[in-house]
N, C-alpha and C positions, 0 to 999 in steps of 0.2 A: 433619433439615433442615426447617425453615419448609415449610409445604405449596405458598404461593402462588410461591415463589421456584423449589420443585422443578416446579412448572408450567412454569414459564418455560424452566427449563433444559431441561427433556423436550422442550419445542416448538422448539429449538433443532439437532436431528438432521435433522428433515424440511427444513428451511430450506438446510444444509447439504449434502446430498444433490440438492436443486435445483441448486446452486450448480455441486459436483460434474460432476454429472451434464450441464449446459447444454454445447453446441459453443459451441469458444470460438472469440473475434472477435479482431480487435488494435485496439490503440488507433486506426491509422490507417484502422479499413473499421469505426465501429462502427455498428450497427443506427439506422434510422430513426426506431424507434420501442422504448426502453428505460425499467426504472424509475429515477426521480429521485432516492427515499433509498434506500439499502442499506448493500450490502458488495460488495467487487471485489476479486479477486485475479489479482494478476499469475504467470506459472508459464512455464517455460522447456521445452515439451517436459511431459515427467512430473513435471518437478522444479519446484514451489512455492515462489515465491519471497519474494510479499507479500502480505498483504488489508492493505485498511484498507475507512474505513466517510465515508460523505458523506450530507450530505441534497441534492447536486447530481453524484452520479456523474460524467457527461460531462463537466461541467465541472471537475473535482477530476483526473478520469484528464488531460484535456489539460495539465493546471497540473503535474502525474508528468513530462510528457515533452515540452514544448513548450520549444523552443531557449533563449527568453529567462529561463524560468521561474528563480525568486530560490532560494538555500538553501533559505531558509523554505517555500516554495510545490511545490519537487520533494524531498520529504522522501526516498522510494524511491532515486529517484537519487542524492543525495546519501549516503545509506549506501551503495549500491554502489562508490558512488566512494571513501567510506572504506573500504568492504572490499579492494580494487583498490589502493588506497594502502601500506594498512595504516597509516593515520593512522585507528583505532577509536576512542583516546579522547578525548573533551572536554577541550579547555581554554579554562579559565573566565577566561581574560586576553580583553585588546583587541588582542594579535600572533595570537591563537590562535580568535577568535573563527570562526564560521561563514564570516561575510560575508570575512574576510580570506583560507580557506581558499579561499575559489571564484575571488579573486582570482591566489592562487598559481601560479606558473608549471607545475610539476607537477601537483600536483590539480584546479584548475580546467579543461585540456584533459579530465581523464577526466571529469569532472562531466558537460561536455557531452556527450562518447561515453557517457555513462550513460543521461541523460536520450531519445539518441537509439536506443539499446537496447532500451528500455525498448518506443515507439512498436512493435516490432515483435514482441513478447512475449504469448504468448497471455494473451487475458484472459476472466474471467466475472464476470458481476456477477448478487446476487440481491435483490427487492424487499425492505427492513424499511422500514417508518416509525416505529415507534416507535422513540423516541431507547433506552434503555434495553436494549431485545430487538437492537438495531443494535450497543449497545456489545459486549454480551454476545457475539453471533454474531462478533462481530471476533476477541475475545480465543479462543474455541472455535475456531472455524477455525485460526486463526493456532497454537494448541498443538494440536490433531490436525493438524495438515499440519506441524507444526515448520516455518515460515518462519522461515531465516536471518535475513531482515531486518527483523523485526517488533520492537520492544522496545518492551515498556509497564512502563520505567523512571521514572523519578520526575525532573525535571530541575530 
């Protein structure tokens, strides 16, 4: 392996183990004073449910779980609500699109009980700025904790 890239990955445990290791908040009580870029993971109890990674944390977690938030903007929730469904896969029509799914008289009631779920869901977040050691700590996390809802599919 590339030396500089095996750097990278090594520095990737410690970050992690922060992360871990932090008492978690919920979206609705979060701290006054947190970092801006990282990674945050949502988790139910013991059980891990999502990271992802923002360069505006708070503002990225409220856009998860805020009532009005669009398909596009509550991604988390939105998969939940396709797990919940069991409408998991994409269809790439304009009946089947995103925006029409949230409209649905089925799915769209859970979307919002997603989104509001969510607001209550322990979370932790850890500081990265750099965009790169940010993406990295997403995908690591997200495959040592096997999060259900994570997919870095290709769309």
């Amino acid at each position: 392996m590339n030396p500089k890239f095996a750097n990278v990955i090594e520095s990737l445990e410690p970050a992690f183990q922060r992360l871990i290791q932090m008492d978690p908040v919920s979206a609705e009580r979060l701290p006054r004073t947190m970092p801006t870029r990282g990674i945050y993971l949502f988790s139910d109890g013991a059980t891990h449910l999502y990271v992802g990674r923002s360069n505006n944390i708070r503002r990225r977690i409220a856009l998860h779980c805020r009532a009005g938030s669009q398909h596009n903007q509550a991604t988390f929730a939105f998969r939940m609500a396709r797990h919940h469904t069991g409408q998991t896969e994409a269809a790439y029509t304009a009946s089947g699109s995103r925006r029409e799914m949230a409209k649905d008289a089925v799915f769209g009631p859970v979307f919002v009980a997603s989104k509001a779920r969510i607001r209550s869901l322990d979370l932790r977040f850890v500081e990265e700025a750099d965009a790169t050691r940010q993406a990295l700590l997403e995908i690591y996390t997200a495959t040592v904790l096997v999060t259900p809802y994570n997919d870095f599919e290709n769309h």
